[in-house]
C-alpha positions as CSV (number, residue, x, y, z in Angstrom):
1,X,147.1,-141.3,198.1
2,X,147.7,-144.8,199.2
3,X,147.6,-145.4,203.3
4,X,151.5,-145.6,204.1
5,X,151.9,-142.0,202.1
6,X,149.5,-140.7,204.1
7,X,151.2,-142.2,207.2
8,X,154.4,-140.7,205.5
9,X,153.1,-137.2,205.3
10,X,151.7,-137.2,208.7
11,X,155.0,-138.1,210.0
12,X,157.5,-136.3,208.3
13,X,158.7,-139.9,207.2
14,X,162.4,-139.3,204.3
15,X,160.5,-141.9,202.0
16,X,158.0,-139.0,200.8
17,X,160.5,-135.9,202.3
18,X,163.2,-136.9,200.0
19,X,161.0,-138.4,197.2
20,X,160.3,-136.7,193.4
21,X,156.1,-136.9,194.7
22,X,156.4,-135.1,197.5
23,X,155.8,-131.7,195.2
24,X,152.8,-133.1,193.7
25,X,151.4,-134.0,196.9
26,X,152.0,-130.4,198.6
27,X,150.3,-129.1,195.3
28,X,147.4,-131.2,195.4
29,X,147.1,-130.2,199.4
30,X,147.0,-126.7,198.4
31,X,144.3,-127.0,196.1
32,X,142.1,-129.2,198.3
33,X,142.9,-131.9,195.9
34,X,144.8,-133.9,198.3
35,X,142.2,-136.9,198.1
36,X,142.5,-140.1,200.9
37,X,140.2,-143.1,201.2
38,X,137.8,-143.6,203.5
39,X,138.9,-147.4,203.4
40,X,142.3,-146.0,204.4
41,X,140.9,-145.0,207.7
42,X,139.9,-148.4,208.4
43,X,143.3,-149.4,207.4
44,X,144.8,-147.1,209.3
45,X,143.0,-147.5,213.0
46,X,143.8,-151.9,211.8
47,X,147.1,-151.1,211.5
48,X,147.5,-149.4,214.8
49,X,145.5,-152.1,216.3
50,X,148.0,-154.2,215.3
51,X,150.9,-152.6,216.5
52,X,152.2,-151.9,213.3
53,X,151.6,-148.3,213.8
54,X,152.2,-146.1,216.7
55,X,151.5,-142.5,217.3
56,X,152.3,-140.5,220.7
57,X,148.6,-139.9,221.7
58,X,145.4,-141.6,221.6
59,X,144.7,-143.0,217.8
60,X,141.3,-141.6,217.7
61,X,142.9,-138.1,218.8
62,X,145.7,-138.5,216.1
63,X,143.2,-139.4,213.3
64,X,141.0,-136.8,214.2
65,X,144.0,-134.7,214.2
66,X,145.4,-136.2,210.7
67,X,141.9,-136.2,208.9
68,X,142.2,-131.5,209.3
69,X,145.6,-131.5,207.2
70,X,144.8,-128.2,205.1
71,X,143.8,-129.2,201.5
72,X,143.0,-133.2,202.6
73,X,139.3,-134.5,201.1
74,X,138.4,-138.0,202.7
75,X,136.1,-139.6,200.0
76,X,133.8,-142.2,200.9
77,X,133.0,-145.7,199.1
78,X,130.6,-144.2,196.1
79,X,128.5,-146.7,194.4
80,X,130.4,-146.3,191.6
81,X,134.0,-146.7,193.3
82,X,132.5,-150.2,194.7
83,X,131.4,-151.5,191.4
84,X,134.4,-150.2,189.6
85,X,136.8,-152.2,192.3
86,X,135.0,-155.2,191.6
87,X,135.5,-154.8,187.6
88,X,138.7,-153.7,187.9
89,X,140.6,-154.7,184.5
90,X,142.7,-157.9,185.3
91,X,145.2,-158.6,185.9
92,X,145.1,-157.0,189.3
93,X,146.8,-158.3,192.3
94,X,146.3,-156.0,194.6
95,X,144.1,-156.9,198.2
96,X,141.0,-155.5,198.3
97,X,141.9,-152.2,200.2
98,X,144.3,-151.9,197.0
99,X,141.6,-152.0,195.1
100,X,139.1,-149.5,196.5
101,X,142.4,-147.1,196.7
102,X,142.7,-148.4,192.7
103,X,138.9,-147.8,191.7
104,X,139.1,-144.3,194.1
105,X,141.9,-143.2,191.3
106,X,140.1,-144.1,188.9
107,X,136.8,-142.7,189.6
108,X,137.8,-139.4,190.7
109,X,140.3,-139.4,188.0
110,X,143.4,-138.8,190.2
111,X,146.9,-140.3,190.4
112,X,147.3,-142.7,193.2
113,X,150.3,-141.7,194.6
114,X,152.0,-144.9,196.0
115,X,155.3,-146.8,196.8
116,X,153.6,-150.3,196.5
117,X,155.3,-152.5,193.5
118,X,152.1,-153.6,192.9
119,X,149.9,-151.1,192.4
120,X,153.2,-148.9,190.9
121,X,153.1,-152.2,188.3
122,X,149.5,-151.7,187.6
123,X,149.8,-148.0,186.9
124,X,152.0,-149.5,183.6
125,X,149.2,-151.2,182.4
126,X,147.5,-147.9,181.4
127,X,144.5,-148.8,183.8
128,X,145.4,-146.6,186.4
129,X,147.5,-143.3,186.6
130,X,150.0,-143.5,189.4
131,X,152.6,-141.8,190.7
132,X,155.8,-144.0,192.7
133,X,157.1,-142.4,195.9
């Protein structure tokens, strides 16, 4: 799942509560298929460095607490998931966290689940399955 669902499921947030993916992601979860980034956990702790995030407790203590949601598998940066992110099939407009999250997809051959136009707009280009929140 891309970042902000992940920050969206840890919160409770209506854009995944009241969205069509939010069974798909509750399935995955309870078949330990639930699959986040490890690059999302950089994103995550930038993002609260930032101030665009804020959680109620101490962000290490959060993530620790996020990363033991029942049925959630951080994946690392595999060889292959690096080299695939820099072959992705063009035109890709993504950043580069986008495309790690892309090549993760692709790689482990799961949907991305994701409310950003871009990556939603690269899922159309058969190159990536995706669902949009």
């Amino acid at each position: 799942m891309d970042t902000h669902v992940f920050v969206w499921l840890m919160t409770g947030d209506s854009a995944l509560a009241n969205s069509s993916a939010l069974s798909p992601v509750v399935k995955a979860a309870s078949e330990s298929k639930l699959l986040l980034s490890g690059i999302s956990l950089w994103e995550l702790a930038k993002l609260e460095q930032l101030g665009r995030i804020k959680v109620s407790i101490p962000f290490s203590d959060w993530l620790d607490q996020a990363i033991q949601t029942p049925g959630l598998c951080v994946t690392g940066i595999t060889p292959h998931i690096g080299v695939d992110a820099s072959r992705l099939p063009e035109p890709f407009a993504g950043d580069p966290v986008d495309r790690i999250l892309a090549a993760t997809a692709r790689v482990r051959r799961a949907t991305l689940v994701t409310a950003d136009p871009l990556l939603i707009q690269y899922g159309t280009t058969g190159n990536l399955t995706v669902l949009a929140v």
